[in-house]
C-alpha positions as a Markdown table, in Angstrom:
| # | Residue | x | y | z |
|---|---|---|---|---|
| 1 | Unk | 24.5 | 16.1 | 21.3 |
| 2 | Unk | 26.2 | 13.7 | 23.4 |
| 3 | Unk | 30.1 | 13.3 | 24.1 |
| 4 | Unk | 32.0 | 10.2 | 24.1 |
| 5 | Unk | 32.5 | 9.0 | 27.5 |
| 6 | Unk | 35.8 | 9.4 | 28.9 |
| 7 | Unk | 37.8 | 6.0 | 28.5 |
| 8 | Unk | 36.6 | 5.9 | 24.6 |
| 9 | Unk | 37.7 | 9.5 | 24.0 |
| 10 | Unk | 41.3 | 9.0 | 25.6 |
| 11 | Unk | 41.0 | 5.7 | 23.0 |
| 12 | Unk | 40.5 | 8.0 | 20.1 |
| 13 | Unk | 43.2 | 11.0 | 21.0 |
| 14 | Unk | 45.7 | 7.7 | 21.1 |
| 15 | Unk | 44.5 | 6.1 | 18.2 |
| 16 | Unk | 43.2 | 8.8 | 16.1 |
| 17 | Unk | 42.2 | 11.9 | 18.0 |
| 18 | Unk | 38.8 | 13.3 | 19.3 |
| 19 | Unk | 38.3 | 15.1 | 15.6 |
| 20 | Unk | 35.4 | 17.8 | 15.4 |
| 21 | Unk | 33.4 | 17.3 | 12.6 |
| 22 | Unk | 34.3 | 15.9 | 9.5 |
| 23 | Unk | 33.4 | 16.7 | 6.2 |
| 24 | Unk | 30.2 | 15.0 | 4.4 |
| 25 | Unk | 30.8 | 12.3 | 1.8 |
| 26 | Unk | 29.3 | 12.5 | -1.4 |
| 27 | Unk | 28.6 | 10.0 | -4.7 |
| 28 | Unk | 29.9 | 10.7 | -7.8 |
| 29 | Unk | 26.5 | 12.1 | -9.0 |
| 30 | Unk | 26.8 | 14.3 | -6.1 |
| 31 | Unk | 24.3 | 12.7 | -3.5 |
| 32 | Unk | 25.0 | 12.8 | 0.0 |
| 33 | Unk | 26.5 | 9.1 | 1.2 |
| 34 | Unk | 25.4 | 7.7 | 4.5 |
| 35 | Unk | 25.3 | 4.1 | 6.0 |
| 36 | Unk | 22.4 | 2.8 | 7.8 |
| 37 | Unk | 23.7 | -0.4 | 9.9 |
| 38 | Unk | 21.3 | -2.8 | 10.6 |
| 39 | Unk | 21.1 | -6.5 | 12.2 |
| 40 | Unk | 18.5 | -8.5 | 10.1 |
| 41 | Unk | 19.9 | -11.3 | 8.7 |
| 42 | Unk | 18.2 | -12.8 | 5.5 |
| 43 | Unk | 16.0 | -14.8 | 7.5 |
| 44 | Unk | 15.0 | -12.0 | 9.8 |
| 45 | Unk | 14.1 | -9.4 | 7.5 |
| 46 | Unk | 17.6 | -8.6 | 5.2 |
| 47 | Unk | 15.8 | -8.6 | 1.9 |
| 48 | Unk | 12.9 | -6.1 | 3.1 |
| 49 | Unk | 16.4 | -3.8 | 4.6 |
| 50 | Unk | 16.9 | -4.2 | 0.7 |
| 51 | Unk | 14.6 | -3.4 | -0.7 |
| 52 | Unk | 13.4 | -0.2 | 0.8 |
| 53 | Unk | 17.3 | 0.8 | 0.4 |
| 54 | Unk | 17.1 | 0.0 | -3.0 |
| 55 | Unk | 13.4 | 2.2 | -3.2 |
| 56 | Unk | 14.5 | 5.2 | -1.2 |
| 57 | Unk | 18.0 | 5.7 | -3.4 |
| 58 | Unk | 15.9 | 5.1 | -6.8 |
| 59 | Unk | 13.2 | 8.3 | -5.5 |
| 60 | Unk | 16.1 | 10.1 | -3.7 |
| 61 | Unk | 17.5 | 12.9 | -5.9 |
| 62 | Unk | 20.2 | 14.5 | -3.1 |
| 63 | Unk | 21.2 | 11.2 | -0.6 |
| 64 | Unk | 22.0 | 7.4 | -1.1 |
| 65 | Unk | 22.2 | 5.0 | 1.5 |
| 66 | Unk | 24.5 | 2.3 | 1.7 |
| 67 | Unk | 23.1 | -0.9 | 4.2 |
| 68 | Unk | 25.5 | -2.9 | 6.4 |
| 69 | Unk | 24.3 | -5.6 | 7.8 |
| 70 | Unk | 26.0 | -6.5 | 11.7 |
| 71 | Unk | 26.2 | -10.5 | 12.9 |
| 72 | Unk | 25.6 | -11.1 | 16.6 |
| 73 | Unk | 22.5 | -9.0 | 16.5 |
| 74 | Unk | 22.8 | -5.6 | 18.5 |
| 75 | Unk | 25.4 | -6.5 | 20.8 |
| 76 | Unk | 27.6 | -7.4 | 17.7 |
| 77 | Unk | 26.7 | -3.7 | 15.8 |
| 78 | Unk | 27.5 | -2.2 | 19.6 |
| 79 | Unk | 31.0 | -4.1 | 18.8 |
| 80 | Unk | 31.3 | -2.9 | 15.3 |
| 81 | Unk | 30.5 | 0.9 | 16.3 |
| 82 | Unk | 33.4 | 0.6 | 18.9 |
| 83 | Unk | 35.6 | -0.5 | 16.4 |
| 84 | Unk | 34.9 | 1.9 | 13.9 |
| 85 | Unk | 34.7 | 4.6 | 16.2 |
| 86 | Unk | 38.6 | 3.7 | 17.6 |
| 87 | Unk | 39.6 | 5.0 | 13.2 |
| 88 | Unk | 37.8 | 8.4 | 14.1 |
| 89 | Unk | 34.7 | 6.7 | 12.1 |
| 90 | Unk | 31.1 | 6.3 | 12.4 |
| 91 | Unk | 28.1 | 5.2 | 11.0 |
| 92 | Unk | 24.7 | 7.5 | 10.3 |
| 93 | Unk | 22.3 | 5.8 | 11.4 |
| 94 | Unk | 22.1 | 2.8 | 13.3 |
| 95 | Unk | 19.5 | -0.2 | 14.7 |
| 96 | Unk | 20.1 | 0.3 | 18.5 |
| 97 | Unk | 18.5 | -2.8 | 20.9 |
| 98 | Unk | 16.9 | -1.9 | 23.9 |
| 99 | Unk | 18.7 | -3.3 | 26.1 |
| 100 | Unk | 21.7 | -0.8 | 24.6 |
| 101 | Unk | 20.5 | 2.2 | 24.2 |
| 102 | Unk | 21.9 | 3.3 | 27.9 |
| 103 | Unk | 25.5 | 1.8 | 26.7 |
| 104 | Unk | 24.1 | 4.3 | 23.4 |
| 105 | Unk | 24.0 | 6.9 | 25.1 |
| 106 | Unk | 26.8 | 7.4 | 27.2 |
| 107 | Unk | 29.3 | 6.0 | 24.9 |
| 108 | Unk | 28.7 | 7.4 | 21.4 |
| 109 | Unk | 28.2 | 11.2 | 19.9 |
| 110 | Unk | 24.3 | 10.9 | 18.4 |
| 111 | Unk | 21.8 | 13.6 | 17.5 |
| 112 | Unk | 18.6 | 12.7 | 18.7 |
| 113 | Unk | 15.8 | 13.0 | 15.5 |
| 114 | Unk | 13.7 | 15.8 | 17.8 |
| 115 | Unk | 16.8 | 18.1 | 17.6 |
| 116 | Unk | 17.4 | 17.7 | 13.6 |
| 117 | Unk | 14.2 | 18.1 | 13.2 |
| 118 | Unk | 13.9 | 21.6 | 15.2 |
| 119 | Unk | 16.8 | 22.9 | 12.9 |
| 120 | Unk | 16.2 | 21.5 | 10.1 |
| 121 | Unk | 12.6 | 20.1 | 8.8 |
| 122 | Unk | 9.6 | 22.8 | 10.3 |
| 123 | Unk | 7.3 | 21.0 | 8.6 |
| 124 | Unk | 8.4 | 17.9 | 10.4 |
| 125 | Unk | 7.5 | 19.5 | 14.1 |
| 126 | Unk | 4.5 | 17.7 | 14.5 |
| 127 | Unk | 5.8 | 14.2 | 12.9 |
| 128 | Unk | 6.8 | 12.5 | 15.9 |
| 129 | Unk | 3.5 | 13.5 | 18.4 |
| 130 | Unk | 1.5 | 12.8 | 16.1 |
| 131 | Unk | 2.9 | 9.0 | 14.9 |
| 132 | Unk | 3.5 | 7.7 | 17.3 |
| 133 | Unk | 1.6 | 6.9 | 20.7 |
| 134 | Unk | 3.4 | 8.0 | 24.2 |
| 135 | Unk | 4.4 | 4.1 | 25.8 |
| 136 | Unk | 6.0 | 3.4 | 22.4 |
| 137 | Unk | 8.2 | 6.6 | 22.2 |
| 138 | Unk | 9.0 | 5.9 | 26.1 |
| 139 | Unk | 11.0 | 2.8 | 25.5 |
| 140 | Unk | 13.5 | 5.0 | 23.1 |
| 141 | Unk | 14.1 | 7.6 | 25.6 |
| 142 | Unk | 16.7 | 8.0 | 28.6 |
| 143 | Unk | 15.3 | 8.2 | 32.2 |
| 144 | Unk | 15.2 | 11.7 | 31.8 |
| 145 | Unk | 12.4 | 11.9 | 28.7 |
| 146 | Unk | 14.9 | 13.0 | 26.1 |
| 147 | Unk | 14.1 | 10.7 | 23.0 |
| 148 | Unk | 17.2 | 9.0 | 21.7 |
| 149 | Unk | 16.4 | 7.8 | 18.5 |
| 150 | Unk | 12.9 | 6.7 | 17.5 |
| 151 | Unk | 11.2 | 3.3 | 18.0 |
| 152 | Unk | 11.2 | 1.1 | 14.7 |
| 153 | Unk | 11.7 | -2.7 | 14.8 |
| 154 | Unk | 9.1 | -3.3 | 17.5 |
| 155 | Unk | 8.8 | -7.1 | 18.5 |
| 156 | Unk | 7.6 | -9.2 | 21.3 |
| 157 | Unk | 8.0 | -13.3 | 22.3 |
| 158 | Unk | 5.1 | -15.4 | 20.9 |
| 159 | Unk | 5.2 | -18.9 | 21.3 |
| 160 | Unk | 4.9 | -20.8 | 17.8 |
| 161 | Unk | 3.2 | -24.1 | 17.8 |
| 162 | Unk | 3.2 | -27.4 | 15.5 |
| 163 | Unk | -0.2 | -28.3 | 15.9 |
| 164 | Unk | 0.3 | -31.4 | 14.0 |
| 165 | Unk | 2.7 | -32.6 | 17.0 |
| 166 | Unk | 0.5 | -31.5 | 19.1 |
| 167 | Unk | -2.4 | -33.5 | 18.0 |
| 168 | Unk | 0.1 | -36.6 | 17.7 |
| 169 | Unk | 0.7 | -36.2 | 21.3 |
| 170 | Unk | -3.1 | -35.7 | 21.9 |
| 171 | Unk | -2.3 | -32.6 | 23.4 |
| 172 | Unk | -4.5 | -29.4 | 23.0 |
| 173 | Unk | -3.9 | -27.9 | 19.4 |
| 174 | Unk | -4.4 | -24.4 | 20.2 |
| 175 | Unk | -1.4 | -24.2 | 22.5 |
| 176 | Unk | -0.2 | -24.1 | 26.3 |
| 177 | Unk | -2.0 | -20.9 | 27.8 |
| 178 | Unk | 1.2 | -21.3 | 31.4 |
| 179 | Unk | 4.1 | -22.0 | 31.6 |
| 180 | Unk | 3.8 | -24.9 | 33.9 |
| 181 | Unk | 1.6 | -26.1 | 31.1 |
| 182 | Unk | 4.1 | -25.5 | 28.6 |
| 183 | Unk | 6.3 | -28.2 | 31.0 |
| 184 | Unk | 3.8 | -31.0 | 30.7 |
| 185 | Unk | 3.3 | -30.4 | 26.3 |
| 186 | Unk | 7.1 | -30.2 | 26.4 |
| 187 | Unk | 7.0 | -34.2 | 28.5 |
| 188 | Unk | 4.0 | -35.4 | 26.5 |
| 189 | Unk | 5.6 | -34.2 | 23.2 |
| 190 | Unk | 8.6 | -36.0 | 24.2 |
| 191 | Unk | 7.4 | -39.4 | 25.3 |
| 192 | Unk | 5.0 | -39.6 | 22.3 |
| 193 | Unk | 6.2 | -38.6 | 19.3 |
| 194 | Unk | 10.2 | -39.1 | 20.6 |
| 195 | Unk | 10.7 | -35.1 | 19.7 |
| 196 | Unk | 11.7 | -32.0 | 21.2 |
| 197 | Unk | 9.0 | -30.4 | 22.9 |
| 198 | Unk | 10.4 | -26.5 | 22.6 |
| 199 | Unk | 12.9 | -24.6 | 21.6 |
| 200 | Unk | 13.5 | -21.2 | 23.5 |
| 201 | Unk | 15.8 | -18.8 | 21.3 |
| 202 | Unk | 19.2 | -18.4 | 22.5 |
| 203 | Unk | 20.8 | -15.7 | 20.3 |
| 204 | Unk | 23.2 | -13.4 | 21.0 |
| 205 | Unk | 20.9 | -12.1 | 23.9 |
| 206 | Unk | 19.2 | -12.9 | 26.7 |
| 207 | Unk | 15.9 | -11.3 | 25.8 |
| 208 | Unk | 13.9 | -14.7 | 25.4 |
| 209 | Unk | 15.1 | -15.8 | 28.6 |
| 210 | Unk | 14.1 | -12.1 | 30.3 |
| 211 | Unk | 10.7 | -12.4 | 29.2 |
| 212 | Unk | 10.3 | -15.7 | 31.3 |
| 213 | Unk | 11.8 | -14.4 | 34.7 |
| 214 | Unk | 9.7 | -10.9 | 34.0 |
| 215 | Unk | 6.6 | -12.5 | 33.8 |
| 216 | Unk | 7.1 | -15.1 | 36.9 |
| 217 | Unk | 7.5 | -11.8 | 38.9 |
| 218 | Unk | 11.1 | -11.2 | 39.1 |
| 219 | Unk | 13.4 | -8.4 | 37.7 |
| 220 | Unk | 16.7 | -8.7 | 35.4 |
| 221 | Unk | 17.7 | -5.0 | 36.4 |
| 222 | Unk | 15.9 | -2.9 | 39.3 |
| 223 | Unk | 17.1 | 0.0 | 40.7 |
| 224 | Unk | 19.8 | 0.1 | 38.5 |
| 225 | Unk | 21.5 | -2.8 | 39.9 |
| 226 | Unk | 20.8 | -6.7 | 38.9 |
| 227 | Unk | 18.8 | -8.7 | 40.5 |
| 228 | Unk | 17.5 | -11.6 | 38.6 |
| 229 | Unk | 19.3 | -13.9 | 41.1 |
| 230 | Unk | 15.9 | -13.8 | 43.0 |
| 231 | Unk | 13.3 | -16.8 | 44.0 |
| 232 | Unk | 11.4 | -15.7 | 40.8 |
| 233 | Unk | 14.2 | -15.8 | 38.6 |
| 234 | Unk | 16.0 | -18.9 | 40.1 |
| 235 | Unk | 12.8 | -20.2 | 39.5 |
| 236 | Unk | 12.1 | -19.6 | 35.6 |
| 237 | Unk | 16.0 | -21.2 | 34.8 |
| 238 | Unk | 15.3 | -24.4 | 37.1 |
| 239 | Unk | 12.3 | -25.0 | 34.7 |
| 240 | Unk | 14.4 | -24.2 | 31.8 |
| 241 | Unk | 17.6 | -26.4 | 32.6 |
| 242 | Unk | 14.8 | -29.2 | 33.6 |
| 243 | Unk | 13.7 | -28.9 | 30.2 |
| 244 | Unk | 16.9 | -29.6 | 28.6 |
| 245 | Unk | 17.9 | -32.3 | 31.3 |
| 246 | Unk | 14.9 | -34.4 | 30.5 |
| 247 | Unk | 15.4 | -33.9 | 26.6 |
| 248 | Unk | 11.8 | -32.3 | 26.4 |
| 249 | Unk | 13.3 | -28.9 | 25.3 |
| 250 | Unk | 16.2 | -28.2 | 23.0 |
| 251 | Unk | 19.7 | -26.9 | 23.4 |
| 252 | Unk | 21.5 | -26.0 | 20.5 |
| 253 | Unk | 22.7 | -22.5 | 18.7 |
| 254 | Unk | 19.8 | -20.2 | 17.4 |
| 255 | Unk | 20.3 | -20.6 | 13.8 |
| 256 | Unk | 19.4 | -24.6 | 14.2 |
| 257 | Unk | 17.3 | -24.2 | 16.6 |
| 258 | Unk | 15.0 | -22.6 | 14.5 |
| 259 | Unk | 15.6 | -24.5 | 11.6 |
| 260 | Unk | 14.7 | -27.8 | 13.5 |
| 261 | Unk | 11.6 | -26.2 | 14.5 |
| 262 | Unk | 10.8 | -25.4 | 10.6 |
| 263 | Unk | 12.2 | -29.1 | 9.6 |
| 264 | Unk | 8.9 | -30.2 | 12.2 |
| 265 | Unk | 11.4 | -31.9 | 14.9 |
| 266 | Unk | 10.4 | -29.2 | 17.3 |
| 267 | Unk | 6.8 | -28.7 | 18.7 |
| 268 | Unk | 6.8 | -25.2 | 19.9 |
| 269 | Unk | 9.2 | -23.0 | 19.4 |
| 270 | Unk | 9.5 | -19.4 | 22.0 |
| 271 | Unk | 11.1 | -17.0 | 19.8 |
| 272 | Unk | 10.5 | -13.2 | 18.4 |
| 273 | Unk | 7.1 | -12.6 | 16.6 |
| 274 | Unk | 10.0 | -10.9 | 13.9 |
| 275 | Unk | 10.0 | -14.5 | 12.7 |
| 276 | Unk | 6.7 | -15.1 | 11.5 |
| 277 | Unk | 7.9 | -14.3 | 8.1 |
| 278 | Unk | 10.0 | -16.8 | 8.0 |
| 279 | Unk | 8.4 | -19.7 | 9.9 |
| 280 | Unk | 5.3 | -19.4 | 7.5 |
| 281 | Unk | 7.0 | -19.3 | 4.1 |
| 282 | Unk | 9.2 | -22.2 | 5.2 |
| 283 | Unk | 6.6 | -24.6 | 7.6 |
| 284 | Unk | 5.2 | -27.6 | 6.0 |
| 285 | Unk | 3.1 | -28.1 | 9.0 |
| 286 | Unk | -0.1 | -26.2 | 10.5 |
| 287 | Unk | 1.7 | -23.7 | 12.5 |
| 288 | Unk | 0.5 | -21.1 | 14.3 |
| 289 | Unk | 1.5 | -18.1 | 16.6 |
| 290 | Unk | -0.1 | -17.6 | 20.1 |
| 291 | Unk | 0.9 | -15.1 | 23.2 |
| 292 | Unk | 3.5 | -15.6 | 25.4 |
| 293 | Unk | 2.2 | -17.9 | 28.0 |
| 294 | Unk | 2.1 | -16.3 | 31.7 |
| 295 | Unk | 2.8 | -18.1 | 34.9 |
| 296 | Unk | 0.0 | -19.6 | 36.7 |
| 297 | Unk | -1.9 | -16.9 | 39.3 |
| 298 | Unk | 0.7 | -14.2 | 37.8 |
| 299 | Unk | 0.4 | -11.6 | 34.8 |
| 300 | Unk | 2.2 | -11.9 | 32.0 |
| 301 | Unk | 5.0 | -9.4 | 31.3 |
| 302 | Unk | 6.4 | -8.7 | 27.5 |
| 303 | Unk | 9.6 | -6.9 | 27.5 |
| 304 | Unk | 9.6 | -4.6 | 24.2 |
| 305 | Unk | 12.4 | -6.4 | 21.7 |
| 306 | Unk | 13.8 | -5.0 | 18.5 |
| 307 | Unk | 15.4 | -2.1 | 18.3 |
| 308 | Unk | 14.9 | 2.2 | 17.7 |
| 309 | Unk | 17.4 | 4.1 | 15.1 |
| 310 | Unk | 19.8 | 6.3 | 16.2 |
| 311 | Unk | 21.1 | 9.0 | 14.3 |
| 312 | Unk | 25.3 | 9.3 | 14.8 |
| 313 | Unk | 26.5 | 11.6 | 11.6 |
| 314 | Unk | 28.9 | 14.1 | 11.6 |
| 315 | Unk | 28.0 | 16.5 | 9.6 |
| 316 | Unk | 24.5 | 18.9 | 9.6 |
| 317 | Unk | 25.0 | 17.5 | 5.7 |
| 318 | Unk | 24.6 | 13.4 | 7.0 |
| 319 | Unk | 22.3 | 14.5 | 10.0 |
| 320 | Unk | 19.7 | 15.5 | 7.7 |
| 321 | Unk | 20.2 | 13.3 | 5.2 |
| 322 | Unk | 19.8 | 10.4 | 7.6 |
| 323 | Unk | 16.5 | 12.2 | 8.8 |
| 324 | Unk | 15.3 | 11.8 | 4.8 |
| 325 | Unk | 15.8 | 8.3 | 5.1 |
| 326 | Unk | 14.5 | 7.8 | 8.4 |
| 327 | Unk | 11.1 | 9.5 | 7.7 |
| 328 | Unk | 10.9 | 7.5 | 4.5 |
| 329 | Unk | 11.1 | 4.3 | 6.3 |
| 330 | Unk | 8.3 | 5.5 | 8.7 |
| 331 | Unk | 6.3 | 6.3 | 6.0 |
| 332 | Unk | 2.4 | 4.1 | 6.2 |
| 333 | Unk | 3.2 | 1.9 | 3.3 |
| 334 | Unk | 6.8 | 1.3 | 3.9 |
| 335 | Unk | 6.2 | 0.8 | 8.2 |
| 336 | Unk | 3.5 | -2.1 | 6.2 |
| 337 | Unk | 6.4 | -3.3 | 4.1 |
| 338 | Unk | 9.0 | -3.9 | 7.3 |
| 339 | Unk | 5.7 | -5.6 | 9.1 |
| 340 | Unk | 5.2 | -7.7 | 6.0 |
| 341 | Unk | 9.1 | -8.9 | 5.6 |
| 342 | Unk | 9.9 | -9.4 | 9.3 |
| 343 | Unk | 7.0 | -9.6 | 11.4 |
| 344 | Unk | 7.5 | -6.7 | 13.9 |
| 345 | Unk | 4.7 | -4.6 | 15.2 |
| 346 | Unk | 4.5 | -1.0 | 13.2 |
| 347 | Unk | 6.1 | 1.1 | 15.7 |
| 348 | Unk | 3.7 | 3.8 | 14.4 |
| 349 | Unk | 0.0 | 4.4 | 15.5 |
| 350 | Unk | -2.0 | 4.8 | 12.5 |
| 351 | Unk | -0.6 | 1.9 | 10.1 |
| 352 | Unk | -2.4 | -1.4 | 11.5 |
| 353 | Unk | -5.9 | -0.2 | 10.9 |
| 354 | Unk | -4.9 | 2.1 | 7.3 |
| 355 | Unk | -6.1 | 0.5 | 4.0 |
| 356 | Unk | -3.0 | 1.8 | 2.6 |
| 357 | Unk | -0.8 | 0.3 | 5.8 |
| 358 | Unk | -1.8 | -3.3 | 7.4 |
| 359 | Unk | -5.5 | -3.9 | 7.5 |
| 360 | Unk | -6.4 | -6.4 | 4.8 |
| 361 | Unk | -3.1 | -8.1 | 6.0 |
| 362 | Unk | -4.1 | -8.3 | 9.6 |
| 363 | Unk | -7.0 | -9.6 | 8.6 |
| 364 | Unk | -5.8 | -12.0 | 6.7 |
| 365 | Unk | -2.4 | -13.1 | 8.8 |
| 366 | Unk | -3.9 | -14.6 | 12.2 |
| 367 | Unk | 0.7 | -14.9 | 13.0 |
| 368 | Unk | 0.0 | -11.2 | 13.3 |
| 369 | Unk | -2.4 | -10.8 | 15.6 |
| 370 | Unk | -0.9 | -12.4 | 19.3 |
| 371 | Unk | 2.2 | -10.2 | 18.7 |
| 372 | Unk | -0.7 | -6.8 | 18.3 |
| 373 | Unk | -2.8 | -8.2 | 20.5 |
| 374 | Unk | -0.3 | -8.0 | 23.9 |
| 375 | Unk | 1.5 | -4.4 | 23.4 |
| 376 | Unk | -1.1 | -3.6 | 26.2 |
| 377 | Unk | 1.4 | -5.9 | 28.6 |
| 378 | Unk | 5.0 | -4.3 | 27.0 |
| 379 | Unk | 7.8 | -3.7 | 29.8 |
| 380 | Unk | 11.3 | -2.1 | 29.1 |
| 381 | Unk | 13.9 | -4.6 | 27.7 |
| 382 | Unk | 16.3 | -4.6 | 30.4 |
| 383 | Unk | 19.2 | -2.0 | 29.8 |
| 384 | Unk | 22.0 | -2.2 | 32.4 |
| 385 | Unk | 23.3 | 1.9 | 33.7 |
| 386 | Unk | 26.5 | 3.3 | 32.9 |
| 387 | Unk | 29.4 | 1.4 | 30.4 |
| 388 | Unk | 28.8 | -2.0 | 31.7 |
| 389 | Unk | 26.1 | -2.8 | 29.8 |
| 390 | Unk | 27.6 | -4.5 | 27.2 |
| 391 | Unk | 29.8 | -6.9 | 29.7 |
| 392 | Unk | 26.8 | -7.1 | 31.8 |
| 393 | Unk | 24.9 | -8.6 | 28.6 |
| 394 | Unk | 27.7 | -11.0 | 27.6 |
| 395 | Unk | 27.6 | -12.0 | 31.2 |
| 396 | Unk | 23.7 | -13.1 | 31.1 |
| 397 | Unk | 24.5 | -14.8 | 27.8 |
| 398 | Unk | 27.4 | -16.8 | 29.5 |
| 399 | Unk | 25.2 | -17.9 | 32.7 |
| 400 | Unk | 22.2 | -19.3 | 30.2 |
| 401 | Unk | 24.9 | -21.2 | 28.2 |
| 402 | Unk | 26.4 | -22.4 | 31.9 |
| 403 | Unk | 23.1 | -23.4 | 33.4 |
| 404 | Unk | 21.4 | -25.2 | 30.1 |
| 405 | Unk | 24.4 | -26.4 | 28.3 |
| 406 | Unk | 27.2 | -27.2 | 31.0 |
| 407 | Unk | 24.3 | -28.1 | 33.6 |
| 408 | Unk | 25.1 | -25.4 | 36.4 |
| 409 | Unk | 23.9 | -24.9 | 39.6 |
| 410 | Unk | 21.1 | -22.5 | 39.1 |
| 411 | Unk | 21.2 | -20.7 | 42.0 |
| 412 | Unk | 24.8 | -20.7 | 42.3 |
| 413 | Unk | 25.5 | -19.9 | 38.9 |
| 414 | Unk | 22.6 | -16.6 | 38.5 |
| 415 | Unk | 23.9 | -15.4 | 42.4 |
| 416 | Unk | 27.5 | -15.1 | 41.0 |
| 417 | Unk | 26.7 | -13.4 | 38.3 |
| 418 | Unk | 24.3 | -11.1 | 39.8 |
| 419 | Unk | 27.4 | -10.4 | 42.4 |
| 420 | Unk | 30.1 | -9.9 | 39.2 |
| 421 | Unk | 27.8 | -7.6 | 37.4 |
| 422 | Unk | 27.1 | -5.2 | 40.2 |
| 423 | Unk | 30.6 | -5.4 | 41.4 |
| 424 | Unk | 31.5 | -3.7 | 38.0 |
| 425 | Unk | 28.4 | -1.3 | 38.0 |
| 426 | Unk | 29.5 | 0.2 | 41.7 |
């Protein structure tokens, strides 16, 4: 089990003192209590959270769970788990990005699932091997191989296109295959039709915009120091801020963002394959999912997105109660339900092909199958060392809003940065 780093454990003896454990929380009918936090948003999978809540506390007969749902996606839970830590509180288990898990792990008191397991559930030795496949466990462990939590929401950037825009523009429906070809549909979308050409997410993250950079050959963090402000990088923003500049790609918050995409005043819209839900129960249009496009003469690179769950209890009483609910939600038929209601890739290896998992819905769901289809070319989201991390984030958040919405120098804007978030990593 990990310890509090130092400045957040002085906080707590001020505010409310290191405490050793506390005691377990029950329900009236006896039942264990534990929160699971999450981040999905009603349009991002909130009612599937829901309902499997609602399932696992109607089959439980010794723990119910109580769901919270966090705004600001993971860097807004990170937030909350401060906060809550700072009263001598914590959640029990908890959606953790990628890009977070280092902030994870040297700033909060966890259990990792292998070591609950061991003292625990013997006839849950085998689970974890056996589930789930080696490169999918690697992006929830530390650089030393010790697994944090365990991979669940598994996403990756697709690029959704309006194929009826496309056609009115007389552009090819199936979809730009570059990203200098996503330049010119962009242009030809807007002179023709008068609409947006794209609309690449910006969320409380920079993930959308990491995938770009990664995949023109440059690197958001290497050797633990930043260094996007690079000719690759420098380049991937200049094409993004000449998006905007020409009106061929929009600018907005997320939320309408998306929604103008779904309203059909968007053609293509670079997002998280989570979506597809969403975007296909709410389209009017022929719309269709296709794989991030690559740079020309370059491979493409798809940094993992979503998030694996942590396990922060307590008590031995919440540790294994939030290892109950955890291996309920990794069961085949509910990893197919969380696929179903959001869109992510089953983090587990034997659900896409199962009868009882995915298969007759793969089949069926061609949104699916680009997301599937490129976990062959999954990178590390980025995850900045040490306590920074959640600065360093907010910092990449604030030089995409400078350089697309207050039409900053590129290079000038991403080499100060780069030089403000290293300063505070040295």
């Amino acid at each position: 089990m990990k310890q509090f780093s130092f400045l957040l454990c002085i906080t707590l003896l001020f505010l409310a003192g290191c405490s050793a454990e506390g005691s377990k929380e029950e329900t009236k009918d006896g039942k264990v209590k534990i929160e699971y936090w999450h981040v999905n948003a009603e349009t991002q999978g909130g009612k599937t959270v829901k309902e499997l809540v609602n399932d696992f506390n109607k089959q439980s007969d010794d723990v119910y769970v109580q769901a919270k749902y966090n705004p600001d996606m993971y860097k807004g839970l990170i937030q909350n788990m401060m906060s809550e830590a700072a009263g001598g509180r914590t959640p029990d288990v908890v959606q953790i990005g990628w890009s977070f898990k280092n902030y994870y792990k040297d700033n909060f008191e966890y259990t990792s699932p292998e070591e609950i397991i061991n003292q625990s559930f013997p006839e849950d030795k085998k689970f974890i091997k056996e589930k789930f496949d080696d490169k999918v466990l690697k992006i929830a462990q530390d650089e030393n191989g010790e697994q944090l939590g365990l991979p669940y929401s598994v996403s990756s950037p697709v690029m959704f296109i309006n194929k009826d825009i496309l056609r009115k523009a007389h552009l090819d429906a199936n979809g730009p295959k570059t990203w200098e070809e996503v330049q010119n549909y962009a242009k030809k979308i807007k002179e023709t039709t008068n609409q947006y050409g794209i609309f690449i997410q910006e969320p409380a993250d920079s993930w959308a915009q990491q995938a770009i950079v990664d995949s023109n050959g440059g690197n958001i963090v290497k050797d633990g120091k930043a260094s996007f402000a690079n000719q690759e990088g420098i380049e991937a923003y200049q094409m993004m801020q000449d998006m905007v500049n020409n009106k061929s790609a929009l600018h907005t918050n997320d939320e309408q963002g998306q929604q103008s995409f779904i309203n059909g005043e968007v053609g293509m819209l670079f997002t998280t394959n989570a979506k597809q839900k969403h975007i296909k129960d709410n389209a009017t249009f022929d719309v269709e999912a296709i794989e991030i496009p690559s740079w020309k003469g370059k491979e493409k690179a798809v940094p993992a997105g979503g998030a694996m769950l942590g396990i922060t209890s307590d008590t031995k009483e919440e540790q294994e109660a939030s290892w109950k609910f955890m291996k309920y939600l990794y069961k085949v038929e509910n990893v197919a339900k969380w696929t179903k209601g959001t869109g992510y890739v089953p983090p587990r290896n034997d659900v896409v092909d199962n009868p009882k998992g995915l298969k007759a819905y793969v089949e069926e769901n061609k949104m699916m199958r680009p997301a599937i289809n490129q976990m062959s070319d999954v990178v590390p989201w980025a995850a900045f060392p040490g306590n920074s991390g959640l600065e360093a984030e907010q910092q990449l958040i604030d030089m995409r809003d400078k350089i697309l919405g207050e039409d900053a120098d590129v290079k000038e804007t991403m080499e100060a940065t780069q030089n403000r978030i290293n300063q505070e990593l040295d």
